[in-house]
Structures are given as structure tokens and as C-alpha cells.
C-alpha positions as CSV (number, residue, x, y, z in Angstrom):
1,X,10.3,18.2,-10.7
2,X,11.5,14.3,-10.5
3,X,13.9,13.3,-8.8
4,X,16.3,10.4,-8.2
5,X,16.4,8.1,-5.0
6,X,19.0,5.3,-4.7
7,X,17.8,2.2,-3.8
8,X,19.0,-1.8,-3.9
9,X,18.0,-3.8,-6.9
10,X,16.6,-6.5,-3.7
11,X,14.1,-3.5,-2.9
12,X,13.5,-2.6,-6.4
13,X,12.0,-5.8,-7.0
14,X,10.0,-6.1,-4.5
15,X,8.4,-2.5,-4.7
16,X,7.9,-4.2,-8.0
17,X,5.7,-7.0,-6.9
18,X,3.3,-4.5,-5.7
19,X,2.4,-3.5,-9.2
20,X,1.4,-4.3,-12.7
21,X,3.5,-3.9,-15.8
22,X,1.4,-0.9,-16.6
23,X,2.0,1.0,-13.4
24,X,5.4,3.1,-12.4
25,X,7.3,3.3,-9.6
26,X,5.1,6.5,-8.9
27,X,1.6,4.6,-8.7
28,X,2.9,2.2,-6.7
29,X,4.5,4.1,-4.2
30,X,1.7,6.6,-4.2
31,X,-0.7,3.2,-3.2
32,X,1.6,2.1,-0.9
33,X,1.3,5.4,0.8
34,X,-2.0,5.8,0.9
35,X,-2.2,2.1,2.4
36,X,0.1,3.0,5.0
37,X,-1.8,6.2,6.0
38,X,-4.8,4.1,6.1
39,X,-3.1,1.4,8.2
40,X,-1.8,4.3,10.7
41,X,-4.9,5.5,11.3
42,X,-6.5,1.9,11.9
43,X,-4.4,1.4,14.3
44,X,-5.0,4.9,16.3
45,X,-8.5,4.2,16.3
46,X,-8.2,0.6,17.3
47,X,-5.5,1.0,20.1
48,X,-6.6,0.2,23.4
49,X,-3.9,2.4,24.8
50,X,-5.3,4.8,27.5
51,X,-8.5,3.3,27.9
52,X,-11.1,1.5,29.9
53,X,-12.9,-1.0,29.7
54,X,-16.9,0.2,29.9
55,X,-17.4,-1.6,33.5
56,X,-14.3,0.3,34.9
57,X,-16.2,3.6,33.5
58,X,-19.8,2.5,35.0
59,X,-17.7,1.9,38.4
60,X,-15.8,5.4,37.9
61,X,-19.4,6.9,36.9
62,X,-21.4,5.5,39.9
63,X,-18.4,6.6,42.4
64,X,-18.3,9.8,41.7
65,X,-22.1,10.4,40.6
66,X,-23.9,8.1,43.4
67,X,-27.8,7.8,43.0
């Protein structure tokens, strides 16, 4: 069922600019989402957050595994 969302005529225009005259508001929000999902999970993959670097894990690995 469609629906109705308010929204500036600023911020009409430029969800605009991410489309061509033969897509709809639909498409382009629909691509936009998709990017953003894509962008999301980019970033959890990349992040560096609760990590090591690999000589801090050789250190870790050799402490507590000695030869």
C-alpha cells in the first residue's frame, strides 16, 4: 500500500539528483538503500575497532604458547 512522507522541496531535489528522469522516487530510494547497506557493512568489516595488530598477536601467541 503507498504511502505519503513529507519532506522539504531542498531535500526533494536533491534525492532527485540521484536519479534519471525515468526512475521514481521509489528506485532511487530503494538504490540509496541498498548503497547504504553496502556502505554499513564496509565499514564493519574494515573497522579496526577491537583489534590487533598481527605482531601484537605473534607476541600474545608466543607468551602464552612458549616453544
Amino acid at each position: 500500500m503507498p504511502t505519503t512522507i513529507q519532506l522539504s522541496d531542498e531535500t526533494k531535489a536533491l534525492i532527485g539528483t540521484f536519479g534519471t528522469k525515468e526512475d521514481t522516487y521509489e528506485d532511487i530510494l530503494k538504490r540509496m538503500y541498498r548503497l547504504a547497506v553496502k556502505e554499513q557493512l564496509r565499514e564493519f568489516l574494515m573497522s579496526s575497532e577491537n583489534t590487533i595488530s598481527l605482531g601484537e598477536a605473534r607476541r600474545r601467541l608466543a607468551k602464552r604458547w612458549p616453544k
